[in-house]
ChimeraX commands (.cxc) that place a marker at each C-alpha (Angstrom):
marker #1 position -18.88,85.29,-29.37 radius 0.5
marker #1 position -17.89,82.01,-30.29 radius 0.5
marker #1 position -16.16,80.72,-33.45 radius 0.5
marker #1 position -18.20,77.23,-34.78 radius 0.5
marker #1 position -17.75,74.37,-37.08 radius 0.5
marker #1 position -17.87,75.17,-40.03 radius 0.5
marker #1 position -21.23,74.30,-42.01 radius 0.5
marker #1 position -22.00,73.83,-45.67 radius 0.5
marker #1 position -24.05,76.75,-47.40 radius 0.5
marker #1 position -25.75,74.70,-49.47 radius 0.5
marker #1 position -26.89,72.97,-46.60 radius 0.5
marker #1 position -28.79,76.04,-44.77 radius 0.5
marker #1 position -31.79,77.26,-45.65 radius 0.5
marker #1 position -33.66,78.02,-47.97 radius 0.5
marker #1 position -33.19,81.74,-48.24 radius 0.5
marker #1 position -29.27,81.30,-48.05 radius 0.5
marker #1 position -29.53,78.62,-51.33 radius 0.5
marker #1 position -31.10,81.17,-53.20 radius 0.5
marker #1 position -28.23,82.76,-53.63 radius 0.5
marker #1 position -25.48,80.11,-53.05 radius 0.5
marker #1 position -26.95,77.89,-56.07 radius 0.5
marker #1 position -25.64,80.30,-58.35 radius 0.5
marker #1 position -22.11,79.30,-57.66 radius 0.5
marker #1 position -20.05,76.81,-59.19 radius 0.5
marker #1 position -18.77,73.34,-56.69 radius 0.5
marker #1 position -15.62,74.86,-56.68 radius 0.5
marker #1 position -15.80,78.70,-55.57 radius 0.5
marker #1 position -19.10,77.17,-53.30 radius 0.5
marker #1 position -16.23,74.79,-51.56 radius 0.5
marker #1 position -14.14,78.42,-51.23 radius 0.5
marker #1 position -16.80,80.24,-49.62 radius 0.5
marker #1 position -17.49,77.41,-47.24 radius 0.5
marker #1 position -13.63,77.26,-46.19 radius 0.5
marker #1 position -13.52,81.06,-45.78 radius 0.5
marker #1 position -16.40,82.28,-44.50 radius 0.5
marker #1 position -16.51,82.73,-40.22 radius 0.5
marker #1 position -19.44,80.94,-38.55 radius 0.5
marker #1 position -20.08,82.50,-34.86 radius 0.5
marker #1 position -22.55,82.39,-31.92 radius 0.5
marker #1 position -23.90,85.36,-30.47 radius 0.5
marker #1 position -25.99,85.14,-27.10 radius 0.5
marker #1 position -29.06,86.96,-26.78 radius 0.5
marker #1 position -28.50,91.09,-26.97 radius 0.5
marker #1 position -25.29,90.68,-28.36 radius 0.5
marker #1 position -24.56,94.14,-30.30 radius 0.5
marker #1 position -23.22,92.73,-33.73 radius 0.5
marker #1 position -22.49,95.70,-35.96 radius 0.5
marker #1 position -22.97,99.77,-34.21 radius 0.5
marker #1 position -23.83,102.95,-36.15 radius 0.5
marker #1 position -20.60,104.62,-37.33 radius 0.5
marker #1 position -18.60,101.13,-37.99 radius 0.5
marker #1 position -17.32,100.64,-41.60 radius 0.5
marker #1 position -18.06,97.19,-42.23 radius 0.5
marker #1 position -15.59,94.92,-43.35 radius 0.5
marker #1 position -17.94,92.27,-45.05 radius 0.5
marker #1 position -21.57,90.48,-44.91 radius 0.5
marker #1 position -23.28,88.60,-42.24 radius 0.5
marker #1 position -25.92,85.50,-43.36 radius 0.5
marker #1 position -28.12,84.73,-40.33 radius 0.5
marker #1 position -27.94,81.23,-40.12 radius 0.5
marker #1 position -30.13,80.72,-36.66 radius 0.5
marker #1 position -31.82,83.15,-34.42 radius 0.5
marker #1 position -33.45,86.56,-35.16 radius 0.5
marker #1 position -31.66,89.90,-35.17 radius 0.5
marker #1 position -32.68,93.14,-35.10 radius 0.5
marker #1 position -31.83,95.94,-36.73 radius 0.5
marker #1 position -32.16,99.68,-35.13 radius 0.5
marker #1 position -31.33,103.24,-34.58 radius 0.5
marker #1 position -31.18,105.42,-31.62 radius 0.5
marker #1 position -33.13,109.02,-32.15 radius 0.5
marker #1 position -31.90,111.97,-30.76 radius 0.5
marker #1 position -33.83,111.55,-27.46 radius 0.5
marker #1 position -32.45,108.40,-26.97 radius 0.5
marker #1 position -34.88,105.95,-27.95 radius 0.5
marker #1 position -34.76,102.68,-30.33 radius 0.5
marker #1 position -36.59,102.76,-33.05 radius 0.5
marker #1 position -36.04,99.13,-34.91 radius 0.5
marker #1 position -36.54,99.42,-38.31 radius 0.5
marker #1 position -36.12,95.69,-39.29 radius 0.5
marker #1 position -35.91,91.96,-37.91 radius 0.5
marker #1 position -34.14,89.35,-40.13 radius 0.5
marker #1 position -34.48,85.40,-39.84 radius 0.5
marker #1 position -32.85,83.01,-41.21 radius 0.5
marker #1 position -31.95,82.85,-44.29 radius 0.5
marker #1 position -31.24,86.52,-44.60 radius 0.5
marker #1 position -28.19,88.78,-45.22 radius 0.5
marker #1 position -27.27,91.79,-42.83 radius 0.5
marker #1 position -25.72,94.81,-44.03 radius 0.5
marker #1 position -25.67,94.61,-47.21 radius 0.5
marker #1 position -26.94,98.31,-48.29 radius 0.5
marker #1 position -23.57,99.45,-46.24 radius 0.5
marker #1 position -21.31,97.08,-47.56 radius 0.5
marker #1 position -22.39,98.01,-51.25 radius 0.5
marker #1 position -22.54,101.74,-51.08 radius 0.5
marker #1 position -18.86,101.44,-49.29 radius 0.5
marker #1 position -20.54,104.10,-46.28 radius 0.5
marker #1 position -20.20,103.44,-42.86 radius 0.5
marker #1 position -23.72,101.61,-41.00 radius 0.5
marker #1 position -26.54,104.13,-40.56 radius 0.5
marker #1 position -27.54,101.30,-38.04 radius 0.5
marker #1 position -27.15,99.05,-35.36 radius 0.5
marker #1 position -28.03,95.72,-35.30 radius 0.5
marker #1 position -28.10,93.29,-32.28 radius 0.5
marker #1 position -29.62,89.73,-31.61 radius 0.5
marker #1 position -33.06,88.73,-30.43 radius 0.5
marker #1 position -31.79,85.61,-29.46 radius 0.5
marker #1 position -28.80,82.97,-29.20 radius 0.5
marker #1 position -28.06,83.12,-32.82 radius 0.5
marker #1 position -25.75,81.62,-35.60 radius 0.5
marker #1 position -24.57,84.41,-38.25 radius 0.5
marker #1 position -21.56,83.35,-41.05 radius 0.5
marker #1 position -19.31,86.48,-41.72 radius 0.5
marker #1 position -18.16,86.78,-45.47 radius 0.5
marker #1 position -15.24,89.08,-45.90 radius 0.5
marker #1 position -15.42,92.25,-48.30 radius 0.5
marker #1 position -13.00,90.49,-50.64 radius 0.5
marker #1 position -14.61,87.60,-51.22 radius 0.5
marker #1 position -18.20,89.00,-51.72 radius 0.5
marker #1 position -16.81,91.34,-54.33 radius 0.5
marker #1 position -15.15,88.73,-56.38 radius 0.5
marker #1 position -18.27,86.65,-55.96 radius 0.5
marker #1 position -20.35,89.43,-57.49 radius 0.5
marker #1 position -18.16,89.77,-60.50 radius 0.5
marker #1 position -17.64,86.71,-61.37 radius 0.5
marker #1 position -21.28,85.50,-60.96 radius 0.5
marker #1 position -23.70,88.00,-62.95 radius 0.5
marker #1 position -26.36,85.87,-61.39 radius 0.5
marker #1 position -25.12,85.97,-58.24 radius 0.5
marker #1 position -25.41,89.58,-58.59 radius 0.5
marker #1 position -28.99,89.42,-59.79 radius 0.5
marker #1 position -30.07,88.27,-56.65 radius 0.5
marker #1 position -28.05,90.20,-54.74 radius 0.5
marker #1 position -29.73,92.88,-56.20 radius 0.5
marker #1 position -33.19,91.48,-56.21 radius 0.5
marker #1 position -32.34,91.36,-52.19 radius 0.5
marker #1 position -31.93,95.33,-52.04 radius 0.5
marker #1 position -34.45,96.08,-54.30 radius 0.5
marker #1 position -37.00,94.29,-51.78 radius 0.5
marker #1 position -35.60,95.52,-48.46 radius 0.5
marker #1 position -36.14,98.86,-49.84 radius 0.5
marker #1 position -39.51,98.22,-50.88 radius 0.5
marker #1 position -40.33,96.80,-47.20 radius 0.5
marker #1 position -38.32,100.48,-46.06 radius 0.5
marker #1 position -41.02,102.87,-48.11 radius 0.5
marker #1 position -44.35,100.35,-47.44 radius 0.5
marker #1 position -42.67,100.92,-43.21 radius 0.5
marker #1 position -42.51,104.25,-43.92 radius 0.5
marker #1 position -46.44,104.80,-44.97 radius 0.5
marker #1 position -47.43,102.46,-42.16 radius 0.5
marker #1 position -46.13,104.78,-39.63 radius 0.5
marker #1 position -47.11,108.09,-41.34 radius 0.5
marker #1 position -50.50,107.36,-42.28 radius 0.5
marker #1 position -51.75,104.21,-39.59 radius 0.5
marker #1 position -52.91,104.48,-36.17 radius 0.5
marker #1 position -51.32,102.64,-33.46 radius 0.5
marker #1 position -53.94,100.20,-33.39 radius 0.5
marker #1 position -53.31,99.36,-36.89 radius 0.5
marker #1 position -49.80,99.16,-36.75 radius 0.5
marker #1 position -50.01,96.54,-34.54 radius 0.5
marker #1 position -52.43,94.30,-35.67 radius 0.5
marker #1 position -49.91,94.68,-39.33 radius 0.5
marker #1 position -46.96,93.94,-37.18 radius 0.5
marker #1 position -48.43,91.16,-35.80 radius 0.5
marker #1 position -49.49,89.67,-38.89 radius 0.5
marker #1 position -46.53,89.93,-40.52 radius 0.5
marker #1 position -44.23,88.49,-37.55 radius 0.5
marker #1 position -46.78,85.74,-37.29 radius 0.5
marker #1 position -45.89,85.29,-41.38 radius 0.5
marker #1 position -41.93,84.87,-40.73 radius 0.5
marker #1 position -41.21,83.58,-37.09 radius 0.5
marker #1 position -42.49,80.21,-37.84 radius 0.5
marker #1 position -41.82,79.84,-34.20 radius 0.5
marker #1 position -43.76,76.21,-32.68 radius 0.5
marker #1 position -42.72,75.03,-28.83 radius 0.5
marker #1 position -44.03,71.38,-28.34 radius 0.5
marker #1 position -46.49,72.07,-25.81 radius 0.5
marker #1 position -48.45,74.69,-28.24 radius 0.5
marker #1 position -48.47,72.87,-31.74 radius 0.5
marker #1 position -49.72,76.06,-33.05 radius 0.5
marker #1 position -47.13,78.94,-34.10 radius 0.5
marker #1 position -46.57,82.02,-32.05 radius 0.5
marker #1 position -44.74,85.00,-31.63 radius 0.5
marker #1 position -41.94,85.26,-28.83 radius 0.5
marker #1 position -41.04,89.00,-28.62 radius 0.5
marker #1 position -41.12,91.64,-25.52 radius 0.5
marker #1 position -43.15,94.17,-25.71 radius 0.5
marker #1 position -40.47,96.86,-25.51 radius 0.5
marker #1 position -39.19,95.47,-29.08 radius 0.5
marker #1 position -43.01,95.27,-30.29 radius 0.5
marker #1 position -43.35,98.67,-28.92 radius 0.5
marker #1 position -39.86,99.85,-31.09 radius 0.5
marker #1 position -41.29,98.45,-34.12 radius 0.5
marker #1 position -44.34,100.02,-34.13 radius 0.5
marker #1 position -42.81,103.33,-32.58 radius 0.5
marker #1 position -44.84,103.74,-29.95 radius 0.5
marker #1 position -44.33,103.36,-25.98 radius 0.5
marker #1 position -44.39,99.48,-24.48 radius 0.5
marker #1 position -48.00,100.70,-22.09 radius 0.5
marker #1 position -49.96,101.30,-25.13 radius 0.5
marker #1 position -48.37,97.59,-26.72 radius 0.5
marker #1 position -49.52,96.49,-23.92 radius 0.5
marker #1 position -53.31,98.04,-23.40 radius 0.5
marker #1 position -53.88,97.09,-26.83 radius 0.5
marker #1 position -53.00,93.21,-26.88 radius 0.5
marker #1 position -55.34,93.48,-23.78 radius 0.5
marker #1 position -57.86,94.60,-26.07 radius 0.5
marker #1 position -56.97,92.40,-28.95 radius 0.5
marker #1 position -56.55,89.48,-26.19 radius 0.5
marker #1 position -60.67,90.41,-25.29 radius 0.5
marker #1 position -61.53,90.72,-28.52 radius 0.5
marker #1 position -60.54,87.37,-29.27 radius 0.5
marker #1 position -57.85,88.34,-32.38 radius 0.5
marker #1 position -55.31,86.63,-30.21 radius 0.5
marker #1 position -54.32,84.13,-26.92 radius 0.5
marker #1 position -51.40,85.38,-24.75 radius 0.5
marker #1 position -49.57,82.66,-22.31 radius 0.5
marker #1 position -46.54,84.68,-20.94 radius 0.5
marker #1 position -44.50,86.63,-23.53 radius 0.5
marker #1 position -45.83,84.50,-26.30 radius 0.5
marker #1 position -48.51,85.80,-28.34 radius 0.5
marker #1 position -50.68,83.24,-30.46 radius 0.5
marker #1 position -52.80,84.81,-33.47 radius 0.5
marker #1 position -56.44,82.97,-33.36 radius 0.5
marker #1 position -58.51,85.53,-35.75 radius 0.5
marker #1 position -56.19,86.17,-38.70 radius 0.5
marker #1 position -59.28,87.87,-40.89 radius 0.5
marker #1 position -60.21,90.23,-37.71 radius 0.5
marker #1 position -56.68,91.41,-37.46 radius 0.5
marker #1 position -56.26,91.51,-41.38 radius 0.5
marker #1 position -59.43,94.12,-40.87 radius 0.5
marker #1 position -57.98,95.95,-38.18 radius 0.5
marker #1 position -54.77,96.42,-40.15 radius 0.5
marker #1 position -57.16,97.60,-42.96 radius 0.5
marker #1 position -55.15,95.18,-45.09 radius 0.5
marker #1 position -57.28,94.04,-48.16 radius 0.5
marker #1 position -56.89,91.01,-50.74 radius 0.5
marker link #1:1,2 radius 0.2
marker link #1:2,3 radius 0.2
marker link #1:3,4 radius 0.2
marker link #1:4,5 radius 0.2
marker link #1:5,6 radius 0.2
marker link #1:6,7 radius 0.2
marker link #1:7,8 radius 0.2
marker link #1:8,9 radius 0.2
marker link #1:9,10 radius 0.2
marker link #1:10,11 radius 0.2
marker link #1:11,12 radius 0.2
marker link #1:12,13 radius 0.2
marker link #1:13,14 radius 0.2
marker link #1:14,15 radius 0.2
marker link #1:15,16 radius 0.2
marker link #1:16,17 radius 0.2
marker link #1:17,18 radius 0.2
marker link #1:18,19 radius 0.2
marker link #1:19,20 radius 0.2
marker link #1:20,21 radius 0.2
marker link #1:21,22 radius 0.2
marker link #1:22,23 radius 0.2
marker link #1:23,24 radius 0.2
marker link #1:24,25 radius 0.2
marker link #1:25,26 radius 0.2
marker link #1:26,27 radius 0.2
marker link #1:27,28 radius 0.2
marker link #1:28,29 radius 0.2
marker link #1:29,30 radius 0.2
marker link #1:30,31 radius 0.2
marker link #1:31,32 radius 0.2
marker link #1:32,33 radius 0.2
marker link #1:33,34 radius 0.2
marker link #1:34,35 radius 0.2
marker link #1:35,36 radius 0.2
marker link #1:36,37 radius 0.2
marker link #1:37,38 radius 0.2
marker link #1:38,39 radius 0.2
marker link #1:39,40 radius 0.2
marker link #1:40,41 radius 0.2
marker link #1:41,42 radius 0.2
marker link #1:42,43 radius 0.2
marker link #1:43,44 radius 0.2
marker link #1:44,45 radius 0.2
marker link #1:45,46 radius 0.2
marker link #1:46,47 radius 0.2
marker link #1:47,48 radius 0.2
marker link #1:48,49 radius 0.2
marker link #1:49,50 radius 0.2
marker link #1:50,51 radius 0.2
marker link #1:51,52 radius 0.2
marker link #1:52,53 radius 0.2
marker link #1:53,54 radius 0.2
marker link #1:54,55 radius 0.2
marker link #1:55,56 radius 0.2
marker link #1:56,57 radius 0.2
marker link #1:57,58 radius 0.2
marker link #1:58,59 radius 0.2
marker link #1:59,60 radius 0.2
marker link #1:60,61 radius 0.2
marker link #1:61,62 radius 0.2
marker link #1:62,63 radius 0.2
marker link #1:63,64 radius 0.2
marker link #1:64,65 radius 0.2
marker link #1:65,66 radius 0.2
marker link #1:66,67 radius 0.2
marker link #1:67,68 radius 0.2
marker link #1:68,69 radius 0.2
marker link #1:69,70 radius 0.2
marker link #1:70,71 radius 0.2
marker link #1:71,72 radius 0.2
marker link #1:72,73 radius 0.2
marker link #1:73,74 radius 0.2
marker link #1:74,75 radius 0.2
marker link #1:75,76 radius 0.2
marker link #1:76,77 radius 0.2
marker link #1:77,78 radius 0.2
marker link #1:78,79 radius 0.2
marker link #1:79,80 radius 0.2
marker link #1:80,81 radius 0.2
marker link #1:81,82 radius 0.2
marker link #1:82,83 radius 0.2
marker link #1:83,84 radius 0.2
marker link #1:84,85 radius 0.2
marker link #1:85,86 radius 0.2
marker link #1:86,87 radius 0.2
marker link #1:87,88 radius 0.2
marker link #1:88,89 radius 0.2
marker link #1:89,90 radius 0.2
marker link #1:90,91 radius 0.2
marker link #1:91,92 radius 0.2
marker link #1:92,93 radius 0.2
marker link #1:93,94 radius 0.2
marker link #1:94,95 radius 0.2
marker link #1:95,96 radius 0.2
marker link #1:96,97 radius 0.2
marker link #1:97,98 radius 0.2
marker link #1:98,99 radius 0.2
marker link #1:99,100 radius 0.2
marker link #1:100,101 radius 0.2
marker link #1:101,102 radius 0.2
marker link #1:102,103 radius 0.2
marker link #1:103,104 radius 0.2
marker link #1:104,105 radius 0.2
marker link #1:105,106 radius 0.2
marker link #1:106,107 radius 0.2
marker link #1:107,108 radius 0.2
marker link #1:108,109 radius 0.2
marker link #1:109,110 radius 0.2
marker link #1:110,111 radius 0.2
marker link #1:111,112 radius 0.2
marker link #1:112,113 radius 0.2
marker link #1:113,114 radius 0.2
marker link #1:114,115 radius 0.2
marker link #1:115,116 radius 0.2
marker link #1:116,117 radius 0.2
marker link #1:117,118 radius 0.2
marker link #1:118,119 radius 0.2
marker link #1:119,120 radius 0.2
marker link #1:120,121 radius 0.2
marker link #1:121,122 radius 0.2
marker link #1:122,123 radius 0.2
marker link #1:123,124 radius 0.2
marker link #1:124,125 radius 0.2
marker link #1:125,126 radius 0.2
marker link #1:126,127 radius 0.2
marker link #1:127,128 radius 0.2
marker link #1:128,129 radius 0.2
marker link #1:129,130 radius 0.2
marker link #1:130,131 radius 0.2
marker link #1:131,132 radius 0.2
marker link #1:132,133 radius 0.2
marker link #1:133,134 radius 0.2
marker link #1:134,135 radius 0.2
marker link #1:135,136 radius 0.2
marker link #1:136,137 radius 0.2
marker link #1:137,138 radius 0.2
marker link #1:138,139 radius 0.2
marker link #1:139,140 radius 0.2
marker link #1:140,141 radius 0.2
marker link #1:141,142 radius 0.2
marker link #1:142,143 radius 0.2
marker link #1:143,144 radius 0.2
marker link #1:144,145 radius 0.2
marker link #1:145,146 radius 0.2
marker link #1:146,147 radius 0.2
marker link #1:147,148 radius 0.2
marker link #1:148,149 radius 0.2
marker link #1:149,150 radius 0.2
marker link #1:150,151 radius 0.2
marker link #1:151,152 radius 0.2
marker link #1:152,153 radius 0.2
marker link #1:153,154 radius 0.2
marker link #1:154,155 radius 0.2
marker link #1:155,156 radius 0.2
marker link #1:156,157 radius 0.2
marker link #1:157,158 radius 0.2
marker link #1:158,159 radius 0.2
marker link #1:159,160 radius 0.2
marker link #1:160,161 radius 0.2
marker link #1:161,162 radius 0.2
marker link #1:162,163 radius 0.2
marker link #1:163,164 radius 0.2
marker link #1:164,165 radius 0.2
marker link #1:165,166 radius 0.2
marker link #1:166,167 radius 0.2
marker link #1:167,168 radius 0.2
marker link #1:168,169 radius 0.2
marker link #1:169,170 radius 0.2
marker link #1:170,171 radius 0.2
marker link #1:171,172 radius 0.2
marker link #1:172,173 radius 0.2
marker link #1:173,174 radius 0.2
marker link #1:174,175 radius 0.2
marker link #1:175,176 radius 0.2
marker link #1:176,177 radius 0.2
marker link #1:177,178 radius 0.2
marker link #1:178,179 radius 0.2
marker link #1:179,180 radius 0.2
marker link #1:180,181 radius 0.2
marker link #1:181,182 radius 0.2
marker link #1:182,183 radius 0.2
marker link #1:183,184 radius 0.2
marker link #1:184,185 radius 0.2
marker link #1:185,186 radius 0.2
marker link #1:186,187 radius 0.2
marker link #1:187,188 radius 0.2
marker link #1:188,189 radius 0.2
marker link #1:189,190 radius 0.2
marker link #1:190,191 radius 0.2
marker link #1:191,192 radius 0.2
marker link #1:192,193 radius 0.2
marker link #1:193,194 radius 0.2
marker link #1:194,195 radius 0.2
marker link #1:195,196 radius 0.2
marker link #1:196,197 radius 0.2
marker link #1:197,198 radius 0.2
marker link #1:198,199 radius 0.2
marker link #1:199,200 radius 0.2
marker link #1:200,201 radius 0.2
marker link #1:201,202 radius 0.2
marker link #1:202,203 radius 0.2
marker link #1:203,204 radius 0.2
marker link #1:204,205 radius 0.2
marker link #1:205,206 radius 0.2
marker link #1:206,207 radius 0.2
marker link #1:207,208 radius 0.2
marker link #1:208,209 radius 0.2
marker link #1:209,210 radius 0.2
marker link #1:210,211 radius 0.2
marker link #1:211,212 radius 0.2
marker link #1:212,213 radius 0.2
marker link #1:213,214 radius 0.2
marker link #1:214,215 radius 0.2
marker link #1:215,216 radius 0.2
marker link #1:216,217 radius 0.2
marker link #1:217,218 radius 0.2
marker link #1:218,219 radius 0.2
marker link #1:219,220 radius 0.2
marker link #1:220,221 radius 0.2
marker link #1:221,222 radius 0.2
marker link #1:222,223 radius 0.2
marker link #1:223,224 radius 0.2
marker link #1:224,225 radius 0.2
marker link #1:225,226 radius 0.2
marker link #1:226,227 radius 0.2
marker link #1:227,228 radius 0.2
marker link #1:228,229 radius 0.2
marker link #1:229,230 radius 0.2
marker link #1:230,231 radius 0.2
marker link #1:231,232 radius 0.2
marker link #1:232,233 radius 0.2
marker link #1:233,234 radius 0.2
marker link #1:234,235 radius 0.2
marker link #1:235,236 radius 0.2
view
């Protein structure tokens, strides 16, 4: 990985000013002098299962994943962050070791913050803390709605959700296709979902001839929305 020039917070996305705004100029001007911007090529394990971490990591560009490895050996990812969000901060604020492994999707940008610093942000910013917690509180939320999906859904709907909602937050738009898509192997579609990567693939086949989506190599375009939305049996 590769140290980079250093880049303003306030200057990154949205998701990273939603917590940075609660800072004053001059502890803002701190954290931008010590936190550690680095690129990570594609597959690039950033944190393993077992690892105390030593601090927080703010994805900055790129997508990561975050997994586990079952007892039979297989992945089972049980998140993907973009921009704008923090990684492993459940770990960091429970002081355990990770109960996962996270690695990148693709060339990515993530800023480490050291324990030390976070801490003292958090007490001296009760705001700062709010969201913090606010953060938690929702990645939890996403952990028990994740955990229905896969207890109660069919494949079929699992994947017509996941595509949904990965259509929702890649925001992902190549200038040849001025339409958004979704840029993910199968394997990693198929370790969302927890399934195997043949049935991924039979059923974009079927999705593909049903007209819910277009696939052009790896990328997946979403052209019925509402017959995917009924699939999923989401409602409202």
């Amino acid at each position: 990985m590769k140290k980079l020039k250093e880049t303003c917070c306030e200057n990154c996305t949205e998701g990273f000013q939603s917590f940075y705004n609660k800072l004053d100029k001059a502890d803002l001007q701190y954290l931008n002098e010590e936190k550690i911007p680095r690129n990570y090529k594609k597959g690039t394990i950033i944190f393993s299962e077992g690892q105390k971490p030593q601090g927080l990591f703010c994805l900055r560009e790129g997508k990561v994943k975050v997994f586990k490895i079952s007892l039979d050996g297989r992945e089972q990812i049980t998140r993907i962050l973009f921009p704008g969000e923090l990684l492993g901060l459940k770990a960091l604020l429970s002081g355990n070791s990770y109960s996962v492994s996270s690695a990148t999707l693709d060339d990515s940008v993530l800023c480490f913050i050291s324990k030390t610093d976070f801490f003292q942000l958090m007490l001296k910013y009760p705001e700062f803390t709010k969201a913090i917690i606010i953060s938690l509180s929702q990645l939890l939320e996403q952990a028990e709605f994740r955990m229905i999906s896969l207890a109660h859904k069919p494949v079929r709907e699992r994947l017509a959700e996941t595509l949904l909602f990965l259509n929702k937050t890649f925001h992902n738009t190549a200038p040849s296709y001025p339409r958004s898509y979704l840029n993910i192997t199968r394997q990693d579609m198929a370790n969302i979902i927890g399934t195997a990567p043949e049935t991924v693939i039979r059923l974009l086949s079927e999705f593909k001839e049903s007209k819910l989506i277009e696939i052009k190599g790896r990328k997946i375009f979403l052209s019925n929305i509402y017959g995917l939305r009924k699939i999923a049996n989401i409602t409202g």
